[in-house]
C-alpha positions in Angstrom: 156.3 -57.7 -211.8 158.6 -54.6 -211.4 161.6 -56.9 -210.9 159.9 -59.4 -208.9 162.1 -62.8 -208.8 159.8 -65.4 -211.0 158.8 -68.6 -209.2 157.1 -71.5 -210.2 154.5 -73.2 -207.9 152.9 -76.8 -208.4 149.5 -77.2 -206.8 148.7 -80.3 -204.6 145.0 -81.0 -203.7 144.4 -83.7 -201.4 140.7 -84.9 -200.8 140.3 -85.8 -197.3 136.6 -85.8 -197.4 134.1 -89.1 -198.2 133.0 -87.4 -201.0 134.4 -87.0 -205.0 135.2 -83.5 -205.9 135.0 -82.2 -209.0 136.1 -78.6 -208.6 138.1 -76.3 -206.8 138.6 -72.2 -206.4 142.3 -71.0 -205.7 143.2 -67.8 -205.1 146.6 -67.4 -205.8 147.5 -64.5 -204.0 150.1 -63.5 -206.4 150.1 -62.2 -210.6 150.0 -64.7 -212.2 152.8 -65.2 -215.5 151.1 -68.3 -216.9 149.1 -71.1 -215.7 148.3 -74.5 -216.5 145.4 -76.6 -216.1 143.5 -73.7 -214.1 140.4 -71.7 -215.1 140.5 -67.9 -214.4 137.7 -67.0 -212.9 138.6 -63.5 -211.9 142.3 -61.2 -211.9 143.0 -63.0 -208.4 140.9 -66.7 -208.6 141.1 -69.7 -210.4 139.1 -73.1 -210.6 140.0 -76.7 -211.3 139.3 -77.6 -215.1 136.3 -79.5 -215.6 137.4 -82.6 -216.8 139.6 -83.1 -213.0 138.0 -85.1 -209.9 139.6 -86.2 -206.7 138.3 -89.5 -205.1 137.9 -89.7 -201.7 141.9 -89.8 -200.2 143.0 -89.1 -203.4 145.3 -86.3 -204.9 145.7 -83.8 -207.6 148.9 -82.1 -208.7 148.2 -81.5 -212.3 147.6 -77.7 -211.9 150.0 -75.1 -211.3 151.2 -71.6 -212.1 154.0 -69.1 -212.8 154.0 -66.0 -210.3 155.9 -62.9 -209.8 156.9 -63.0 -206.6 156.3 -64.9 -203.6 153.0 -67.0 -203.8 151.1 -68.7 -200.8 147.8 -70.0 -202.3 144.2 -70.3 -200.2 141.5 -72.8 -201.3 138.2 -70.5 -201.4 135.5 -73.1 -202.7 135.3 -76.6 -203.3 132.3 -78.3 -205.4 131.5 -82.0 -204.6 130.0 -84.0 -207.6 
């Protein structure tokens, strides 16, 4: 905010693991402007929808977000099915 350039950031979530997952916590570390396909959980955390697992070596990039600002995002949690 406050004149803060807006930037749009796609998340990509790799599983390298053996195991499906069927959730995952991201803390953005930025205000958020929108979001898609996230759940907030808290003002700074957000979880995978529901409805989204990762196989084993597989991918997600249907999540993402609009920030103020610059915006380098940590993985807090991830739930295995």
């Amino acid at each position: 905010e406050n004149g803060s350039p807006v930037k749009q950031y796609k998340l990509v979530i790799s599983n390298g693991s053996s195991s499906q997952v069927c959730s995952v916590n991201v803390k953005p570390n930025a205000i958020l402007k929108d979001k898609w396909n996230l759940d907030e959980l808290s003002s700074d955390l957000y979880r995978t929808p529901s409805w989204m697992t990762i196989a084993p070596g597989g991918t997600y990039d249907q999540a993402g977000y609009v920030a103020y600002g610059n915006s380098v995002p940590t993985v807090t949690a991830v739930q295995n099915c």
